[in-house]
N, C-alpha and C positions, 0 to 999 in steps of 0.2 A: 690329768684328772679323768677319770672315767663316768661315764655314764651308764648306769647299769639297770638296761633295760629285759634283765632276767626276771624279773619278780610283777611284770609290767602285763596286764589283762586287757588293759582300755588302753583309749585313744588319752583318756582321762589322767592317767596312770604314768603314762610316758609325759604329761605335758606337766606333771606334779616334778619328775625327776627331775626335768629339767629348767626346772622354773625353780627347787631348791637348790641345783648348781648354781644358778644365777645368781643367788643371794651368797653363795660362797665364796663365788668369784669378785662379785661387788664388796664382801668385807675383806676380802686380801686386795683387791683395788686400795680399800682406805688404808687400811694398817702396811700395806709399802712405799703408799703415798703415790702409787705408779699411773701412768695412763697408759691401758691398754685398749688397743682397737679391738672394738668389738667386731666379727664377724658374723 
């Protein structure tokens, strides 16, 4: 999965990105049923 801090102005911005991966990662968590260690 990448994080794509091209389009990224703020400190704001970058923490949007990555706060909507989270939630992506969290719904393939559910729907594989898996536990992955979070780093």
């Amino acid at each position: 999965m990448n994080l794509d801090f091209s389009k990224c102005k703020t400190k704001e911005d970058v923490e949007k990105v990555i706060d909507d991966h989270k939630k992506e990662l969290n719904l393939l968590k559910k729907i594989r049923g898996i536990d992955i260690n979070e780093s």
